[in-house]
C-alpha positions in Angstrom: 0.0 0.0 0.0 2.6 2.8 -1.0 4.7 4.0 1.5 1.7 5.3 3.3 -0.8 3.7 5.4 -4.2 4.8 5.5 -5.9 6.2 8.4 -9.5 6.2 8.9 -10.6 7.9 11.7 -14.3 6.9 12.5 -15.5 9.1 15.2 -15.0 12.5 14.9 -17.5 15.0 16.3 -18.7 18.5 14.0 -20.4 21.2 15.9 -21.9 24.4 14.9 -20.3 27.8 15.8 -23.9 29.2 17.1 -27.8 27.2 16.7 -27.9 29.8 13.9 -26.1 27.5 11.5 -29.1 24.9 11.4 -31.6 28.3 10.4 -31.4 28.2 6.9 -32.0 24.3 6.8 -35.3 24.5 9.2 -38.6 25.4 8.5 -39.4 28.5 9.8 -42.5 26.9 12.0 -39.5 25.2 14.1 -37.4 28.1 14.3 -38.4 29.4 18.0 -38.0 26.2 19.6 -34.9 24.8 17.8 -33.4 28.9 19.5 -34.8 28.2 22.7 -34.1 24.4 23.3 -31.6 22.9 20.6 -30.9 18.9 20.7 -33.1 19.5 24.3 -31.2 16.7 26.2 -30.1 18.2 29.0 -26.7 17.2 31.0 -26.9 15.3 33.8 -23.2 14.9 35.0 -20.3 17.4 35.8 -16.8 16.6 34.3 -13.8 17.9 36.5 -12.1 17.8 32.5 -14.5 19.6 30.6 -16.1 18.2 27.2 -13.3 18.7 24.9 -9.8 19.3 24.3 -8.8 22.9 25.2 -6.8 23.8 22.2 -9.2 22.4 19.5 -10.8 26.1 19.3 -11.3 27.4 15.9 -8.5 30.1 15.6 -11.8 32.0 14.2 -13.8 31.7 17.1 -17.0 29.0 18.0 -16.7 25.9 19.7 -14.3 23.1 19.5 -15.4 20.8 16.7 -17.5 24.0 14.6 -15.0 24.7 12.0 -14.2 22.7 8.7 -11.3 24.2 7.6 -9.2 24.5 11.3 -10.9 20.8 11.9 -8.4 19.6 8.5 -5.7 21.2 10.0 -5.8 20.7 13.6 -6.9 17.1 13.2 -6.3 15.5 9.4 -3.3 17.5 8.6 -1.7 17.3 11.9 -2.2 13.7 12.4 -1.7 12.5 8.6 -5.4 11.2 8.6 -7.1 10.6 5.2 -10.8 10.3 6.4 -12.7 11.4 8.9 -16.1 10.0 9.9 -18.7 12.9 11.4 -20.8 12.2 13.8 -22.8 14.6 15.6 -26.4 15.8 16.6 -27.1 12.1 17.9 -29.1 12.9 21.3 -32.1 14.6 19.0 -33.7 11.0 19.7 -34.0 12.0 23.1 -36.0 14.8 23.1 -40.1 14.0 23.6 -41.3 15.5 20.5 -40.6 13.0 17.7 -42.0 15.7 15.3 -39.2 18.4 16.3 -36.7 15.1 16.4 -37.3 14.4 13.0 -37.4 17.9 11.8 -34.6 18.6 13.6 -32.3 15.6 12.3 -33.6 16.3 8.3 -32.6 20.1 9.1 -29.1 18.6 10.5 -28.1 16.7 7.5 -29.1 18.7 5.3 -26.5 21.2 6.9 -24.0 18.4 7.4 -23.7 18.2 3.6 -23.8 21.6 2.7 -21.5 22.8 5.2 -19.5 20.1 6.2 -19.2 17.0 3.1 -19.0 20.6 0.9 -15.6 21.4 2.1 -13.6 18.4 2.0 -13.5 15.1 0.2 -11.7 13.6 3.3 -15.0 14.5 5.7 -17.9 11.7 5.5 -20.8 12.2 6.7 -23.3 10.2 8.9 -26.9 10.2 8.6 -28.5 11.5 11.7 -32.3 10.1 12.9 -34.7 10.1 15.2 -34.7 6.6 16.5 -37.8 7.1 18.2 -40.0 7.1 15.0 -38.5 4.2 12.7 -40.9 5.0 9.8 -40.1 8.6 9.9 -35.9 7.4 10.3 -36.5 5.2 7.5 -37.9 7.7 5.5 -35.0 10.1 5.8 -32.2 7.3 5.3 -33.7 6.7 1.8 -33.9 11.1 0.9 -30.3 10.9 2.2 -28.5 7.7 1.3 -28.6 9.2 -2.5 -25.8 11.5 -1.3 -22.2 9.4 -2.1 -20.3 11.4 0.9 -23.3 10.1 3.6 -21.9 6.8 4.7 -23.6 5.0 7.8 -26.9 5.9 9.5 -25.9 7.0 13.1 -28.7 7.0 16.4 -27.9 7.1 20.0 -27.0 4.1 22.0 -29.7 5.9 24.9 -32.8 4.1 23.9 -36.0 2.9 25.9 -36.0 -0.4 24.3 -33.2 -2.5 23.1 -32.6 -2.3 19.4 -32.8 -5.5 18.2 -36.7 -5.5 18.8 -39.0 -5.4 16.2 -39.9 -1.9 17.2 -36.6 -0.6 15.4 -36.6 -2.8 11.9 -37.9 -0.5 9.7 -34.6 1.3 10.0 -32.9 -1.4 9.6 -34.6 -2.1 6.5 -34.2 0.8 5.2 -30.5 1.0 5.8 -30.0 -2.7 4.3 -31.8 -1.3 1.6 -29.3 1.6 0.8 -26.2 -0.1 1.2 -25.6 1.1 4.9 -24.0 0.4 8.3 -26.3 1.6 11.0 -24.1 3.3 14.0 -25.0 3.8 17.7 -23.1 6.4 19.5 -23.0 6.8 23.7 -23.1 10.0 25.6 -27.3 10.3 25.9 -27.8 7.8 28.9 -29.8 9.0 31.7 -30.7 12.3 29.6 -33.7 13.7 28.1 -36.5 10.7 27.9 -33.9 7.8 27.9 -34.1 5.6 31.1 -31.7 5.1 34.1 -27.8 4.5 33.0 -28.0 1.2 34.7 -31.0 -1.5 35.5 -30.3 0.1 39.2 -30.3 3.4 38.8 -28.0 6.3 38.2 -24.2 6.7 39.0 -23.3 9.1 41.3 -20.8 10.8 39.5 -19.4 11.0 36.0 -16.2 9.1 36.5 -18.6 6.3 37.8 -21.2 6.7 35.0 -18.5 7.1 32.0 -17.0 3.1 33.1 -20.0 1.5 32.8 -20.9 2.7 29.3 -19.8 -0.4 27.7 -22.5 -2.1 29.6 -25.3 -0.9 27.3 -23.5 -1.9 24.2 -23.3 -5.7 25.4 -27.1 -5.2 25.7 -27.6 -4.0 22.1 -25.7 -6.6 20.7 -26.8 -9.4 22.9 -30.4 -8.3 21.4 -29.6 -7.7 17.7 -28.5 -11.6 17.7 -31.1 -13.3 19.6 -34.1 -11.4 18.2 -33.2 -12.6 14.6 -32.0 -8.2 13.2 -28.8 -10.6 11.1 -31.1 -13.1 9.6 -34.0 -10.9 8.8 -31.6 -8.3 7.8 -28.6 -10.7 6.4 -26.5 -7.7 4.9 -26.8 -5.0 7.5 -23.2 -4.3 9.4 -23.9 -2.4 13.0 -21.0 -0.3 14.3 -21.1 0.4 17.7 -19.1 3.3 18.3 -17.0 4.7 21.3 -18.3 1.7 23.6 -14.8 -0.2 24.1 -13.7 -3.5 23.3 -12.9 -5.7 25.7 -16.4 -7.0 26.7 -17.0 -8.9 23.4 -15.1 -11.8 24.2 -16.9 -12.2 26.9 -20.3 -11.7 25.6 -19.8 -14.1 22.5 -18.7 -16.9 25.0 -21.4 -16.2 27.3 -24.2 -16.3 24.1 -22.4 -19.8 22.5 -22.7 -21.1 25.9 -26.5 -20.7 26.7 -27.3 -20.9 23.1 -26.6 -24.8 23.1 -29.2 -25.2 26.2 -31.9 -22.9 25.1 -31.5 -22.7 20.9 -35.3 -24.0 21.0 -36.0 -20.3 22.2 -34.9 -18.4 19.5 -35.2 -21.0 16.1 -34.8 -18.1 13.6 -31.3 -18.0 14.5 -28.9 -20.8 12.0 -26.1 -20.4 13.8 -24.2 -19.8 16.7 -24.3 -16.5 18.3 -20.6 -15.2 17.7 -20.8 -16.2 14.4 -23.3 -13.5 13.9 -21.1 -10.9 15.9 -17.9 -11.5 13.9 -19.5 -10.9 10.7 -21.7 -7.9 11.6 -20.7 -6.2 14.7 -17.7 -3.4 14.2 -16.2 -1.4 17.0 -14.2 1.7 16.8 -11.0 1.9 19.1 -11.5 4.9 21.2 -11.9 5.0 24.5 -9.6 1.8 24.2 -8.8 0.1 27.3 -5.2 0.2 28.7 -3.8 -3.0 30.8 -0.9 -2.1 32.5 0.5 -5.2 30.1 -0.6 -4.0 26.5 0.1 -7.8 25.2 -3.4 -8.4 27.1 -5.2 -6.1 24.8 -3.6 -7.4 21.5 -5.1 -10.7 23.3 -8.4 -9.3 22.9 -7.7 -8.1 19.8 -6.8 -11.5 18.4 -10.0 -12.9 20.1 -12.6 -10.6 18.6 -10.8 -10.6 15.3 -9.8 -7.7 15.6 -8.0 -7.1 11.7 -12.3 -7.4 10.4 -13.9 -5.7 13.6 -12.0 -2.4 14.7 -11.8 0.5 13.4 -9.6 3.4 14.9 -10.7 6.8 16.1 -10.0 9.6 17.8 -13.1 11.2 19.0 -12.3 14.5 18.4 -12.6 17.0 19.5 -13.4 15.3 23.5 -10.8 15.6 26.2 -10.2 11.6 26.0 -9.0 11.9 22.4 -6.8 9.5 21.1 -3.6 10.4 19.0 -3.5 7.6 16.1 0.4 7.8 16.7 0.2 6.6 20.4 -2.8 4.7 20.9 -3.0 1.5 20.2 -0.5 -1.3 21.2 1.8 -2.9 19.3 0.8 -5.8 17.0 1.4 -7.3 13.7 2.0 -4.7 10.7 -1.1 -6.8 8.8 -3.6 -5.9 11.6 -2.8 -2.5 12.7 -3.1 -1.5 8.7 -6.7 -3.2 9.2 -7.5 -1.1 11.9 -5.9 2.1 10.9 -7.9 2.2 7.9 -8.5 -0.9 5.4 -11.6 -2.4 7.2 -13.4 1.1 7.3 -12.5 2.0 3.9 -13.9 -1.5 2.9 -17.4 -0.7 5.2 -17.5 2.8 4.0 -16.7 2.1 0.5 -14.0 4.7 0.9 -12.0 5.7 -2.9 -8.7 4.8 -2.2 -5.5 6.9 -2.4 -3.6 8.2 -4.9 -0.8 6.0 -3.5 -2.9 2.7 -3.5 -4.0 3.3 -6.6 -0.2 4.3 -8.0 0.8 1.0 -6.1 -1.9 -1.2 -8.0 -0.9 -0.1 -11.5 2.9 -0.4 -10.9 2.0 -4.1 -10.3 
């Protein structure tokens, strides 16, 4: 692959330098609320570190993450990445008014391509829904998916139900349909109309409530496979994003072993649970876990199979962002190219690089 690896980063956060931006994309009916109330989920816990890095301020003013052009410098050019995945504008599901939601999320990506997927080949963009109205989400992923530069379908991991439920297939449909992974993104747990963090109730305090993130993920998954979301829906790919890593092995252990008792209870499914996981489940690498031994991680990694399942991020611009340079442990050259880049360019369907391309024709 040239001299250059690829690097996909596939969480990075866009902002807007005042509600403002989203005017022009939002019927004027909306325009009162959408000043007064914005995404509407309110913030529950206090972080001693802030929300984002300090010095990821646009050198033209606005919030960290609200500037294309000091984004491609202070993030792609800086760290020699060649994609960036946006994600943003994900809590809307949380808000009680599924007509604002969806208003709000059409009015969002319409601005994300105008303003964002407008200024650079290397942004991609997600397609932001309301998760709360399926047929309305399923209606939006087909006016969007048209647009090349949109590349996944992104909803918060903060949901009422669990997503594998029947409840949700509509948008799953309707992302099979376009040729789309469907992403869930954390953050929105114990906000707006979202239940508790935990089955016993809320953390304390943010340090407390930010660990046990992960735990809702295993949920999701655990419930895409047993309600039957891969066989009904045999091409969909679900990325679970910014949820950690380490926990799959042991959920796709725990699932082959109670599958061979109680397989009678869920007939739909062919095949054993992990089987289902390593073929559609993808995790991104940030907030990646740190043994004091990093050979324990790459143990994880070779678990999970880790060169078809991870992709790497940053999640800029938050104050836990991870320098591609730094953080992930050593391992073999063939699986840290995977996760640098190759697997999301493959999920993505990413154009490859002048170098790759130079590299195919010289042989």
């Amino acid at each position: 692959m040239g001299n250059k690896s690829l690097i996909v980063d596939a969480d990075v956060h866009n902002g807007m330098k005042s509600l403002n931006e989203l005017l022009p994309f939002l019927p004027r009916v909306w325009h009162e609320q959408w000043l007064e109330m914005g995404i509407g989920a309110a913030r529950v816990y206090y972080s001693a570190v802030g929300g984002a890095m300090k010095d990821a301020v646009p050198e033209n003013g606005g919030g960290q993450g609200s500037d294309p052009e000091f984004m491609l410098k202070h993030l792609l050019e800086q760290y020699h990445i060649d994609y960036a995945i946006l994600n943003s504008g994900i809590e809307i599901s949380l808000y009680p008014d599924p007509d604002y939601a969806n208003v709000v999320a059409s009015a969002w990506n319409d601005w994300m391509s105008e303003l964002w997927l407008k200024a650079s080949p290397k942004f991609r963009g997600s397609i932001l829904i309301n998760n709360t109205d399926p047929i309305a989400a399923a209606k939006e992923i087909d006016r969007m998916a048209s647009n090349p530069n949109m590349v996944q379908v992104v909803m918060t991991s903060a949901s009422r139900m669990l997503l594998g439920q029947r409840f949700f297939h509509p948008i799953y449909e309707a992302a099979e349909r376009n040729g789309l992974p469907v992403a869930v993104h954390p953050g929105g747990e114990g906000r707006g109309i979202s239940p508790s963090p935990t089955n016993s109730g809320y953390p304390t305090r943010y340090f407390e409530w930010h660990n046990i993130l992960p735990t809702g993920y295993m949920a999701h998954v655990n419930s895409l496979v047993c309600e039957g979301v891969f066989e009904k829906f045999p091409q969909l790919k679900f990325v679970a994003i910014e949820g950690g890593i380490s926990w799959l092995p042991h959920l796709m252990w725990r699932m082959d072993k109670n599958f061979k008792a109680l397989r009678s209870t869920v007939p739909w499914l062919k095949r054993r649970p992990s089987e289902y996981i390593r073929e559609h489940i993808y995790l991104t690498s940030q907030p990646i876990e740190e043994p004091d031994d990093p050979k324990e991680l790459l143990q994880i990694f070779q678990m999970i199979g880790a060169d078809k399942r991870v992709m790497f991020s940053t999640d800029y611009p938050h104050w836990d962002f991870d320098n591609p340079m730094m953080a992930l442990p050593p391992m073999p050259r063939e699986m840290k190219r995977r996760v640098m880049g190759e697997t999301a360019q493959e999920l993505y369907r990413l154009p490859a690089l002048a170098a790759e391309v130079e590299e195919v024709h010289e042989s």
